[in-house]
N, C-alpha and C positions, 0 to 999 in steps of 0.2 A: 504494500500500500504506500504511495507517494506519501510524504511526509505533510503532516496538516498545515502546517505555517504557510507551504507554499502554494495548499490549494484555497484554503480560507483566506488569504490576498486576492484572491480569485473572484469573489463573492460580490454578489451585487442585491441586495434586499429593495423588496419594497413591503412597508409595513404599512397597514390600514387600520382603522382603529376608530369606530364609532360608535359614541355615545349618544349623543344630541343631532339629534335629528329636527328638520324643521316641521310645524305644523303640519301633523295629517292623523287621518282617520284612526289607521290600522297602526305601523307604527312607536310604540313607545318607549321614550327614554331609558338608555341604559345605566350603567354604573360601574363595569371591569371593563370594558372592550380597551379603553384607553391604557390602561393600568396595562392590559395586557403587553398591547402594543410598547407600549416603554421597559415594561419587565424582558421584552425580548430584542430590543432595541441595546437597552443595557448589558445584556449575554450579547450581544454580537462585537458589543466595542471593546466591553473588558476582557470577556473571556477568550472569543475569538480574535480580537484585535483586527477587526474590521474599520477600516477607514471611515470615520463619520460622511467625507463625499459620496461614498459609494451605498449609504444607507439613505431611502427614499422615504421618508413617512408623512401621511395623511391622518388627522386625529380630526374628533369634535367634541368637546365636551361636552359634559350633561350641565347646563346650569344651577345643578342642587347641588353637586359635588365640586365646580371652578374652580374654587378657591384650594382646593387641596391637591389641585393638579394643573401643575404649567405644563406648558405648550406654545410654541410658539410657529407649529407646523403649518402647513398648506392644511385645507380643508379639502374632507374627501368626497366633492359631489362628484357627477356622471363625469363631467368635463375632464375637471383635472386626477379622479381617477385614471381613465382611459389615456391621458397625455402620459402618464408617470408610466405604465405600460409601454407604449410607444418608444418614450426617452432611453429605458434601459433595454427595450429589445438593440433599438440603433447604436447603443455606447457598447454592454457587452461584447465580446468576443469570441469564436466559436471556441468550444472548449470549457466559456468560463463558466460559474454556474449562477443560478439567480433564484432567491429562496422569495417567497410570495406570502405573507402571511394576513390573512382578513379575520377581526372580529369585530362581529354585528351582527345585524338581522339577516337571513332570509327571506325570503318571498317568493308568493308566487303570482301569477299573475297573465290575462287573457294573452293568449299568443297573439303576436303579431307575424307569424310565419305558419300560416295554416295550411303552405303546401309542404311544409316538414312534418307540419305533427298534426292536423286534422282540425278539427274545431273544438275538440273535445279537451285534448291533451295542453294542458297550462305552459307557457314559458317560467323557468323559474330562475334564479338569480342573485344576488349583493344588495344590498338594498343602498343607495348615496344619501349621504343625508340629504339632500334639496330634493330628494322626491316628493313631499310636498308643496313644493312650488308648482305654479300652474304650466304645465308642461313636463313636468318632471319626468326622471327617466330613469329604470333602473337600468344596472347592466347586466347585461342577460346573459343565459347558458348557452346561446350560438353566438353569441359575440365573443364572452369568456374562452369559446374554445378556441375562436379563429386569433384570439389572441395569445394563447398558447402553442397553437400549432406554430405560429412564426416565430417563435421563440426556439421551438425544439429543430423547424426547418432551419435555424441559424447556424445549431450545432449546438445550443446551449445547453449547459446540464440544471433541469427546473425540477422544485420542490415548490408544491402547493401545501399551505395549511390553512382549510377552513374553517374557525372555528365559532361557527352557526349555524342554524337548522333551518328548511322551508315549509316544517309544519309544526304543530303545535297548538300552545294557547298563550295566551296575554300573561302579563308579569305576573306571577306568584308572589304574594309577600314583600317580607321587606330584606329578607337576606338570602333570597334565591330568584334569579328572573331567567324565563326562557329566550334564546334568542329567533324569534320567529313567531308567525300567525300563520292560524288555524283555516283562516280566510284566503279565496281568490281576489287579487283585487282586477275588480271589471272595470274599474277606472280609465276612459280613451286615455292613451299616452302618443307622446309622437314616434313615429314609426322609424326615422330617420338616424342610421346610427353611426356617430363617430369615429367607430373602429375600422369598417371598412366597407365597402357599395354591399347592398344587398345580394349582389351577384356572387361576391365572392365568401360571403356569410352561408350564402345556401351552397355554393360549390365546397366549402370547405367542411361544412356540418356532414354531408352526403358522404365527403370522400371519409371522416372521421368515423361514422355509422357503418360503411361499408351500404349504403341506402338502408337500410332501418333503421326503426324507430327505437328509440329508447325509452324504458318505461317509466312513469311519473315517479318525479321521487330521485333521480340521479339528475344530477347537473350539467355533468359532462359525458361526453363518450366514454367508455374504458379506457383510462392512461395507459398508454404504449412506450412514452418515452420521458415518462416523468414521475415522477412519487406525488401522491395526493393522501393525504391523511385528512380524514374530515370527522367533525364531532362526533357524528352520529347518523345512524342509519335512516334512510328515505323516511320511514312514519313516527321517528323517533324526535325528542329533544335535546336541544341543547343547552344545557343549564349553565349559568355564571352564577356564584356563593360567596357568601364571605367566609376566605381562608381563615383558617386557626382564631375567630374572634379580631378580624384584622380587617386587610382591605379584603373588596371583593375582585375576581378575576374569571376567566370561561373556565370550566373544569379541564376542559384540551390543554390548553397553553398553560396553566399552570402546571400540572402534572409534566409535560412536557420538557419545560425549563426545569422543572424539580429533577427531574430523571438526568437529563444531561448534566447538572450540576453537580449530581450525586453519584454519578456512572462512574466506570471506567471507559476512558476514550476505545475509540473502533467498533463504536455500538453501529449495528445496520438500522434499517428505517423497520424491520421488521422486528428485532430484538428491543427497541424504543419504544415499539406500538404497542408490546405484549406486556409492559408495566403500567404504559399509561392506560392501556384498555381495565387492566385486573385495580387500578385505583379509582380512574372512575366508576366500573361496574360497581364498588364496595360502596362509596355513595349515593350513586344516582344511578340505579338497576334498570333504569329504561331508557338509559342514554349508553349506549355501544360505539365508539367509534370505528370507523372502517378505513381499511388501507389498501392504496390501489396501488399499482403500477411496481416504480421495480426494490420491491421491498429490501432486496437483497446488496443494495446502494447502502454504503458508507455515511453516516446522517455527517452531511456539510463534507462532502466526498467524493471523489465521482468512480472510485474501484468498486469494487464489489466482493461481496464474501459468500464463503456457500451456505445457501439455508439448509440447515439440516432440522427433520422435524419431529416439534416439542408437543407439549401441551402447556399452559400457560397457566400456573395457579390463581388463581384468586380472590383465596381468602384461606387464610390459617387459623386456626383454634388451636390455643395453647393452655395449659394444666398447670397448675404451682405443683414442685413435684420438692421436699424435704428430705435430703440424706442424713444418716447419723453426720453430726460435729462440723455441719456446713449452710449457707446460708439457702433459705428457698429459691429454688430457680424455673423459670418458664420452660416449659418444656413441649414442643408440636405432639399435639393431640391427633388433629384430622385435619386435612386440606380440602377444599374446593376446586377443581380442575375444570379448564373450559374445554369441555368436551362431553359428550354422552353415547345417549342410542344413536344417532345422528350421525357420529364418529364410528361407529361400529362396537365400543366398547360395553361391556357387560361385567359382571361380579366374579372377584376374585383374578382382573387382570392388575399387575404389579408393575409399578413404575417405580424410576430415581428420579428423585428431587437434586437440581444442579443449582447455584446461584445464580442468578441474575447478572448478563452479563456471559455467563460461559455459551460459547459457542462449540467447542469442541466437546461432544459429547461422549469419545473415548478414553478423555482422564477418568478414569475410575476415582482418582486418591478426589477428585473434587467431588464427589456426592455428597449429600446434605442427608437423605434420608430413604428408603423404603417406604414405600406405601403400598397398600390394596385398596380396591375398587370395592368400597361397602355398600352404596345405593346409588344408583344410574339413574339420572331423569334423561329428557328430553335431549338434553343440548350443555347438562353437565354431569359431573359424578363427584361423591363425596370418596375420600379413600382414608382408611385409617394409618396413623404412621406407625410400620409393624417393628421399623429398627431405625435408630438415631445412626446416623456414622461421624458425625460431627457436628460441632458445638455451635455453629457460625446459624445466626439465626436465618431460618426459611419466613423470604417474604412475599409482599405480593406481589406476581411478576416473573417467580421465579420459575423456574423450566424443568419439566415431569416429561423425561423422556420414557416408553413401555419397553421392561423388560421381559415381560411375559403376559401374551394372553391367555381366555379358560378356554383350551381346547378341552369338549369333553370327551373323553374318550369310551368310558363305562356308558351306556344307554338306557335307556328307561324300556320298558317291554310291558304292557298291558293284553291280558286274557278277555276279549269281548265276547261276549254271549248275546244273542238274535233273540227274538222274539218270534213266534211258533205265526205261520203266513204266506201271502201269493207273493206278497211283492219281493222286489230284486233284492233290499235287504235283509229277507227276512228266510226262514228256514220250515221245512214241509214238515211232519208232526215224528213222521221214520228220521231224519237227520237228527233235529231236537234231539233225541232220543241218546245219541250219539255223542252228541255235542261235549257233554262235559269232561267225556271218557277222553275224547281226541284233546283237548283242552290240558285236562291234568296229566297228559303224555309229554306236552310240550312243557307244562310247567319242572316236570322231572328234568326234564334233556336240559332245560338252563338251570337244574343248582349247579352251586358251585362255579359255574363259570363267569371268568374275569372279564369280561367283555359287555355282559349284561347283565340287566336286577331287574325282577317284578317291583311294579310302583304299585301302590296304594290309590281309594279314590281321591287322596287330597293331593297327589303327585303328578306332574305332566308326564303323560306318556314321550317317545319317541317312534315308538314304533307300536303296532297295535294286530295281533294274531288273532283271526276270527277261523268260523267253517262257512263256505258260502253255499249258494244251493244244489250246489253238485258234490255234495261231499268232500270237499278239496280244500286244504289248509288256502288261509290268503293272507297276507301280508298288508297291512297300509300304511303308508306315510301321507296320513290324511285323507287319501285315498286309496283303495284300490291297488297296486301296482298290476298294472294292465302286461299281457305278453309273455308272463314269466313261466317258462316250461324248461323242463316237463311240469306238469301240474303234481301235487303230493297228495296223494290221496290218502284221508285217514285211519282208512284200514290198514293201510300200508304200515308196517310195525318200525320202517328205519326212519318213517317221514316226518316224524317229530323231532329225530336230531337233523334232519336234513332244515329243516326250518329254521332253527337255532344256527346251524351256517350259515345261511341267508343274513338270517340279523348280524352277524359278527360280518360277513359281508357287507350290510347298511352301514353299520356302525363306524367300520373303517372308510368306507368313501364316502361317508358325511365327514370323518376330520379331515379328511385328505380338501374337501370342500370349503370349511370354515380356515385353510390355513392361508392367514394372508400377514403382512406386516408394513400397514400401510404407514406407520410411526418411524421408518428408517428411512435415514438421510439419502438412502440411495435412489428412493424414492423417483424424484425427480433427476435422478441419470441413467433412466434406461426409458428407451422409448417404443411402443410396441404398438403395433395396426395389425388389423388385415385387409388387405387390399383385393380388387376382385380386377379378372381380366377373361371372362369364361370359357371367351373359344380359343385359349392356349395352349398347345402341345409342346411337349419336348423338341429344340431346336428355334420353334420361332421366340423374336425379342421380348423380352419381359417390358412390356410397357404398361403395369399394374397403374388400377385408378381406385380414389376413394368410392366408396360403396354412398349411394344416391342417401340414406341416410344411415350415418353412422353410427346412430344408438340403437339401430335395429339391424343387427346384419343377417338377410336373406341369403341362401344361396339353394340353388338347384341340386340335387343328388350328379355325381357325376362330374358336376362345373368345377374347374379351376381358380384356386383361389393363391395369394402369395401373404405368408406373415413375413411383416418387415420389424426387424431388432436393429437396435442401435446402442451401444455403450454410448453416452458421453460422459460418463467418469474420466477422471486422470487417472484411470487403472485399471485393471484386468476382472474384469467379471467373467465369473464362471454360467453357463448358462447352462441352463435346461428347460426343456417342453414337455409337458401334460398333456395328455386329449382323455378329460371324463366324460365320456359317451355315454349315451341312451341307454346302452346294455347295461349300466353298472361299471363298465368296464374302466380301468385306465392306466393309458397304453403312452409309452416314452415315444417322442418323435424325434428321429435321428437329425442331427443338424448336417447336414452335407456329408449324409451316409456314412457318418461315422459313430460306430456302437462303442460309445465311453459313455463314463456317466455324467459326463458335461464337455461342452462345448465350451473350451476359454477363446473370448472375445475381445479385442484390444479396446486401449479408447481409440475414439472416434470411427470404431469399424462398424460394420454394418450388415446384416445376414437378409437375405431376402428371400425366403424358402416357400416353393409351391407346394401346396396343399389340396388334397382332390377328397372334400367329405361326401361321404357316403352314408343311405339309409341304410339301418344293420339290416333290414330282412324288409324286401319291398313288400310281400306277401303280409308281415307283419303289422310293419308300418309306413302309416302314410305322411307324417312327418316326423323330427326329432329336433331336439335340442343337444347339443353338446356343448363343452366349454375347453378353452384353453387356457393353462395356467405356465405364464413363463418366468420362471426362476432366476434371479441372479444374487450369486456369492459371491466372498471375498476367499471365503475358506475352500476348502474341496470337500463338499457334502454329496455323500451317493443319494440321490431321490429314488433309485431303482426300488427301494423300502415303499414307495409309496402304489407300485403298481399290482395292479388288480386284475384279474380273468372276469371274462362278462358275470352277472348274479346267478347265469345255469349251469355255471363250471367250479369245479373244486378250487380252493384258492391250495397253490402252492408252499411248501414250507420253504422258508426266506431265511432265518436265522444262519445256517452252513453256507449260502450263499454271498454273504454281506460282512464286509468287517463294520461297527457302531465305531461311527466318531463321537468323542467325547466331549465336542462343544454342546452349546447345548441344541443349535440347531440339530445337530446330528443325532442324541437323544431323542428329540421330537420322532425322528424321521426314523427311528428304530423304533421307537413306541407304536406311533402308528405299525408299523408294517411288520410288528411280531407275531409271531405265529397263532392262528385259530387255535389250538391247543394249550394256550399257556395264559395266561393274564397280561395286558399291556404293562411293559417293562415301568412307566410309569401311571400309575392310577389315581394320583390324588388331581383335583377338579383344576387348578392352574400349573401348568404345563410351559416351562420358559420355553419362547420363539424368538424371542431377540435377548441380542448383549451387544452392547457397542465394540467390543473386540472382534466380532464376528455377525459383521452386518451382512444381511440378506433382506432381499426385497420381491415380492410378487405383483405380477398385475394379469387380469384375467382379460379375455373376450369370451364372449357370450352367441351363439350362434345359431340359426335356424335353418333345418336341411327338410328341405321340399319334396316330395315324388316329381 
């Protein structure tokens, strides 16, 4: 990373800062926006030692507060807003960077470009204070953008911070206001805008959109080539409070300046976000702020660092805990993590708590703490802290990367009994008869065995053994499983341990299903499609295209398809491919015809391998679903552990053919794939899948095969 002195001489700010506004409706006086703006006015000259010329600021006060806050700045209406924009696009330099920071209102307000966004869809916007003047104008989200794109088309490196909202309600009280109304204002304003002809306002919103529209509620296009951190989410608030009994300031920019002030330097824009989000969430639970664009920028920087991914505490509970002959001391009880169902995470996954601040999450000696996942809502989870490893308090902010998710591996198995009847679920008065005999055969064939447990009525099944109307054991997984032959009849005296295979069958290619580990850094360096080209044969060019929609991919039985792999790590991923088929089955796909048990892949190389799915039995079926699952490690983990014979073939014994590696991915991957005979190697409900010494990453595709 360039050295900061020389890129922070770099720096070009413009700071906005409204308080006093002039007479109007909607509108009303604020009380921090100013405060704001000088509080970070202040951090740019002392801390960063930013040239007072090179910092632009626009203020207004409130006339209730004047006297307790000089200024001697420009005022920020429409006009000399828009001009200070201007000034520093033409004076910067490509390369240099230009930090943008607004606090104020919001709004929204009747479009005056109803061939972008319809009649419906509001313009929204900054609000200047002379918007109450007759004529008044705010600056708009197609204007705002086209004034950014010429910033970033210069070459400049731009940070936005908005810290206001364009919905909401009217001031709150006397020591909390929101920045924003509730209301459209239908108000005629003049159409005519400063920034640049309407021609080039709609050619540049167009070319920003890619032509669509963008939904109520964002301001701008999706940042491409800029950081935007803004207070809070589209239907959210944005609150300004008085700090500690003191002044008042927006809750963004204060936390904000708090964090850099407090940090250690070479915080990225995304490692800054994750404290100030978990500070203001602890106060104001309906204000979230959001971060666009390239999070992984250097804050006041223009390198960049690798995100590797966390989850973001916040909120800690802490215990007075008394040793013999020592003073009482605080000790983490339970955390808060932003994450939940949402996330994929469930009970009993374990994560490390890191400091705040750490980005490398394979220093072990930096962990803070051990936690379990004790109750999962929505969009977070509470986790208990099951081991201290260090005295350094856990704050909010700080960083829970997953060490282990619950793969389960033991299954639940329920005995269903039918009611005596014509219909399809139900049984003729000769089967009945039967029924419980066929029943408690199967319940014999599972004692003892390590793979599955009869549940109770207060316990969720997984699986579910009935007799259907033909005499014949059936299997459901909610339903049915349709196709599966030979059929087991329950006269048949082996057919009840043949069932009990099946489930240890289910059991295994449901973990092989749930195993993903979407919490590693590697995460975003490996890149995987599949692409379709149908009437391709061996010999002609591979000219593969994206599939007409890419969250459904169709293909033909037969048709040609190509998966495209890409490392771009700085290092060597080991790869491997899955295909779990319709059968149950799941079968390794050689990578360029070569049978190891992975494929190492350089950086920046790239595998483009055809693929011909097929329906397992046309006669059977007339469509399928199958999935791919592509692996990549650091370590050399054999997945061959994880493959499976379709659900009407014997599973093989695997343990003589396999050496277990001792990370713990490999663990896992022996667990799974130990032999029907024996109990999984491990049985307790959380099962580690990640360690940061031995990162591994999965990403699936999802497929559908036609007749």
């Amino acid at each position: 990373m360039a050295d900061q002195s020389e890129q922070t001489s770099n720096i070009y700010a413009l700071l906005i800062g409204i308080d006093g506004y002039q007479p109007n409706r909607l509108y009303k006086n604020l009380k921090g926006a100013v405060r704001d703006i000088n509080l970070v006015a202040d951090y740019l000259l002392k801390t960063l030692k930013i040239p007072a010329e090179k910092i632009f600021k626009l203020t207004s006060v409130n006339p209730e507060v004047a006297e307790t806050i000089e200024t001697k700045d420009q005022e920020p209406t429409y006009e000399n807003i828009v001009a200070e924009f201007h000034a520093i696009t033409q004076i910067a330099q490509p390369g240099e960077q230009v930090y943008i920071h607004y606090s104020g209102h919001g709004g929204r307000m009747t479009t005056i470009y109803p061939e972008l966004k319809g009649n419906d869809q509001p313009d929204e916007g900054i609000v200047p204070m002379d918007v109450g003047n007759e004529g008044g104008r705010y600056l708009r989200d197609v204007e705002l953008a086209t004034l950014l794109k010429r910033m970033t088309d210069k070459g400049l490196i731009v940070t936005v911070i908005m810290d206001s909202c364009h919905s909401g309600e009217v001031t709150r009280g006397s020591d909390v206001a929101i920045r924003g109304t509730g209301e459209i204002d239908t108000a005629l304003r003049d159409s005519e805008s400063l920034v640049a002809s309407r021609e080039e306002l709609l050619e540049n919103w167009l070319a920003l959109t890619d032509g669509a529209s963008i939904s109520p509620g964002h301001w701008l296009p999706q940042p491409r080539d800029y950081v935007l951190l803004a207070a809070c989410r589209p239907t959210e608030f944005a609150f300004e409070y008085v700090v500690s009994g003191k002044e008042r300031h927006g809750a963004l920019t204060y936390w904000t300046i708090d964090t850099l002030t407090s940090s250690p330097s070479g915080l990225t824009y995304k490692t800054l976000y994750d404290r100030v989000s978990a500070k203001i969430q602890s106060k104001f639970p309906s204000q979230m702020p959001m971060l666009l664009g390239e999070g992984n920028r250097f804050v006041f920087g223009v390198d960049r660092g690798s995100l590797q991914y966390a989850v973001n505490v916040l909120e800690v509970i802490e215990e007075e805990v008394t040793e013999a002959d020592s003073e009482p001391q605080q000790v983490p009880k339970q955390v808060r993590l932003d994450a939940g169902m949402a996330n994929g995470l469930s009970l009993g996954a374990h994560f490390a708590i890191y400091p705040f601040g750490i980005t490398d999450f394979t220093q072990k000696n930096q962990q803070l703490a051990i936690v379990e996942i004790s109750k999962v809502g929505a969009s977070d989870a509470w986790a208990n802290v099951i081991e201290v490893l260090r005295e350094d308090k856990i704050e909010q902010g700080s960083q829970a990367v997953m060490l282990s998710a619950p793969i389960e591996l033991v299954r639940g198995v329920r005995l269903f009994k039918k009611e005596v009847g014509d219909r399809e679920n139900e049984l003729s008065p000769a089967i009945k008869e039967r029924e419980e005999v066929a029943l408690n055969a199967v319940k014999s064939a599972l004692a003892e065995n390590g793979w599955l447990k009869l549940v109770d009525a207060q316990q969720k099944e997984d699986y579910q053994v009935a007799v259907n109307q033909h005499g014949e054991y059936e299997i459901c997984v909610g339903t049915p499983i349709k196709n599966l032959l030979p059929a087991l009849k329950i006269e048949d005296t082996e057919a009840p341990q043949k069932v009990v295979q099946r489930l240890i069958h289910l059991a295994k290619y449901q973990a092989i299903q749930e195993l993903s580990n979407q919490f590693s850094e590697l995460t975003n360096q490996l890149e995987v499609e599949l692409l379709s080209q149908p009437k391709w044969l061996p010999g002609m060019p591979k000219e593969p295209q994206l599939f007409p929609d890419p969250t459904n991919l169709v293909v033909k039985s037969g048709e040609a398809t190509f998966l495209r792999i890409k490392n771009i790590s700085p290092q060597v991923l080991n790869v491997r491919v899955l295909n779990l088929q319709a059968t149950w089955e799941v079968s390794s796909i050689n990578i360029r015809n070569q049978e190891t048990s992975f494929y190492p892949l350089n950086p920046n190389d790239e595998i483009l391998e055809s693929l011909n799915f097929q329906l397992p039995d046309m006669e059977r079926y007339n469509q399928a679903r199958e999935t791919l699952k592509v692996f990549a490690t650091i370590g050399k983990n054999d997945f061959r552990w994880l493959e499976l014979p379709s659900l009407d073939e014997e599973i093989a014994p695997k343990s003589e053919l396999f050496a277990r590696d001792n990370s713990p991915l490999g663990m896992l991957l022996a667990a799974i794939g130990a032999d029907v005979s024996e109990p999984p190697l491990r049985s307790r409900r959380a099962v580690p899948i990640f360690d940061p010494s031995q990162e591994w990453t999965m990403k699936e595709i999802h497929i559908s095969i036609l007749r």
